[in-house]
N, C-alpha and C positions, 0 to 999 in steps of 0.2 A: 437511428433512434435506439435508445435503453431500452431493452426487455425489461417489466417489472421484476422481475425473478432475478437482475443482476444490479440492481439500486440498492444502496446501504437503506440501514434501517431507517425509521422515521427518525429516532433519535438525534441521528448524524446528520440527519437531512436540517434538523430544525436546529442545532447547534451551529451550522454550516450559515444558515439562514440569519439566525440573530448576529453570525459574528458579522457576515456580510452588513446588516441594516447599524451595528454600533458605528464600523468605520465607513460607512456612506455618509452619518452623520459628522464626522471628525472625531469621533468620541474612543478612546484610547481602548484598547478590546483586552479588558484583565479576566481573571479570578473573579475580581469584585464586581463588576461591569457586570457581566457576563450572569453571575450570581443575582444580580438586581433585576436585568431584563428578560431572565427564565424562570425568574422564581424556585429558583432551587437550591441546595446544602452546596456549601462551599466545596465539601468534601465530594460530593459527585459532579462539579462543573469539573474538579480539578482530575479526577481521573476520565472524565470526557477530554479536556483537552488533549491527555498521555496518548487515549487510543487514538483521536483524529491525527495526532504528529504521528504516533505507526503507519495509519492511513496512508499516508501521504498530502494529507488535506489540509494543515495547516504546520509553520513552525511556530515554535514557543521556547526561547531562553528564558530560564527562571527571572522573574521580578520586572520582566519587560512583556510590553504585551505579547497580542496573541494577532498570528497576520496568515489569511487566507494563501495558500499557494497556489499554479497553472491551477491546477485538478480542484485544488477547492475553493476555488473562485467560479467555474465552470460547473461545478456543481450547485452550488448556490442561485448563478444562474437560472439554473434547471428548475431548481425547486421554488423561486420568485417567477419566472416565467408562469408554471401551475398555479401559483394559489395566486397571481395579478389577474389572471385572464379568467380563473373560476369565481372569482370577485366580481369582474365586469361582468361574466355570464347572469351570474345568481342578480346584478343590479338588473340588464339590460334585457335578458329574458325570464326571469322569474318574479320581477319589479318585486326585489327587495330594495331595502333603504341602506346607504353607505353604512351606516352604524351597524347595521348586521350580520355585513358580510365576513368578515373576520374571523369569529373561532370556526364560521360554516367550511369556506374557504381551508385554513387550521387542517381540518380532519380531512376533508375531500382530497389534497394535496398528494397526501401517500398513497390516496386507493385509485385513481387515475392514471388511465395509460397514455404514455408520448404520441399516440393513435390520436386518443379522441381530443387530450388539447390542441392538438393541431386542428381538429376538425370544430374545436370551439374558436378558435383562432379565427378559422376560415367564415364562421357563420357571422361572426363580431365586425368581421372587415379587417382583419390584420391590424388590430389596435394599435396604438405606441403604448397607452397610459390606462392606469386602470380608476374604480371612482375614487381616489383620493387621490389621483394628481399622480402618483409614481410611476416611474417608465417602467414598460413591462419589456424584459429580455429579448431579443430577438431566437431565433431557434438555434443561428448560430452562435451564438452567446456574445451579442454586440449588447450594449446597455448601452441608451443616451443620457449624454452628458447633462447634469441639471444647467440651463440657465437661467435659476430663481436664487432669489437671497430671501435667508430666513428674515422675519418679522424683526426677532429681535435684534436686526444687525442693520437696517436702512433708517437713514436721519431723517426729520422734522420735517417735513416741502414733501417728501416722497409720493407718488402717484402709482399706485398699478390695480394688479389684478389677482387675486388668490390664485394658484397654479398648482400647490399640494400642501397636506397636513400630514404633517409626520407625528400620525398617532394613530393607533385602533383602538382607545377607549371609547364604549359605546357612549357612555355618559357625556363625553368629551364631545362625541360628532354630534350626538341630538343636542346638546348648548350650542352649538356652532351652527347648525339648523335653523333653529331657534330663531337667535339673533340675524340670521341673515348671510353668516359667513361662508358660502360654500364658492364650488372652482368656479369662475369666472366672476365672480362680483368684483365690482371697484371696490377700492381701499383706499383711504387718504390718509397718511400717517400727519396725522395734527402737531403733537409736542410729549416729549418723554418727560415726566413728571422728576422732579430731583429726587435726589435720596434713594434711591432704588425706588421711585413709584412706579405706578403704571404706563402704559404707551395709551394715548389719547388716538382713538383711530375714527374716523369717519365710514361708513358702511352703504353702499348702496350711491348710486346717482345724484347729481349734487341738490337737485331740488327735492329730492325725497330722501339724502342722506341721513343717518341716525349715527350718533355720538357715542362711545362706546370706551369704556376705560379695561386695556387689559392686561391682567398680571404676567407674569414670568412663562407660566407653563403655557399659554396660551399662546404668548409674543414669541415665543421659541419652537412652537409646534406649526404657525403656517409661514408659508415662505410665497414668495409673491413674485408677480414677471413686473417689470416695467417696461 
């Protein structure tokens, strides 16, 4: 285990973090990326990348992306392993709701020791997945492999089950709440509307099904087993 006293800052932890969750997604890991999903000046993603390439934690050729190395891939690990399973902690024994756990989660991540997430580990059952469907790390830094496909990527007939939502907006999970959408509910993908419309989704068991029109951000953020 890491002593706390020998873990990079949070900063590096949560750069480490976001670049990991860009290319989990497929999504190209820039400047601008990178800039949208931290919310911060160009000018300081760009000299965070300079010092994580000193690190050793990531390479970066000018005008191509940005790709996790051994060490900072392993790292990231480290740091999704804490904040998945203080996630599932703060759901499973503090019965908070999915929508909350998240910046809780955020802040907990850095001030925790490899001690005691193991020993949440152990209390939880050695989870795989935390409450929105994501695999949580192993210790030794194994991640399972997804076998779900995102919403907005399965045809018309398709049958499954919600598996994970790739989002922590809180607004976003209590509408997903709401309606019915959370991990295990069936799914009936109906018909994708032309013209860029909506996906036509079925929700819930067929005799108590509800119909359901949904746009982009939505069909793109849950991903489903069949």
């Amino acid at each position: 285990m890491t002593s706390m006293a020998e873990r990079p800052s949070a900063s590096v932890e949560d750069y480490v973090r976001a670049i990991y969750g860009l290319s989990e997604r497929g999504v190209a890991v820039t400047n601008a990326t990178l800039t949208q999903r931290l919310g911060l000046s160009p000018s300081s993603v760009s000299g965070m990348i300079t010092k994580l390439a000193q690190l050793g934690l990531v390479t970066h050729v000018r005008y191509r992306s940005v790709e996790l190395t051994a060490d900072g891939r392993r790292l990231a690990y480290d740091v999704l392993r804490r904040h998945r399973l203080l996630e599932l902690f703060l759901v499973e024994v503090l019965d908070y709701t999915w929508d909350e756990v998240h910046p809780e989660a955020d802040a907990l991540e850095h001030a925790v020791s490899d001690e005691l997430i193991e020993h949440i580990a152990a209390k939880l059952g050695n989870p795989t997945h935390d409450p929105h469907g994501d695999p949580i790390p192993t210790a030794d830094g194994i991640v399972e492999k997804p076998t779900t496909r995102l919403l907005d990527q399965v045809e018309p007939g398709t049958i499954g089950t919600i598996a994970r939502v790739w989002d922590t907006d809180s607004e976003l999970l209590r509408y997903l709440t709401d309606h019915g959408m959370t991990l295990g509910a069936r799914i009936e993908v109906v018909e994708r509307k032309p013209f860029g419309g909506p996906l036509v989704v079925r929700i819930g068991e067929p005799a108590q099904a509800e119909t359901h029109f949904l746009g982009t951000e939505i069909a793109g953020t849950l991903s489903i087993r069949t």
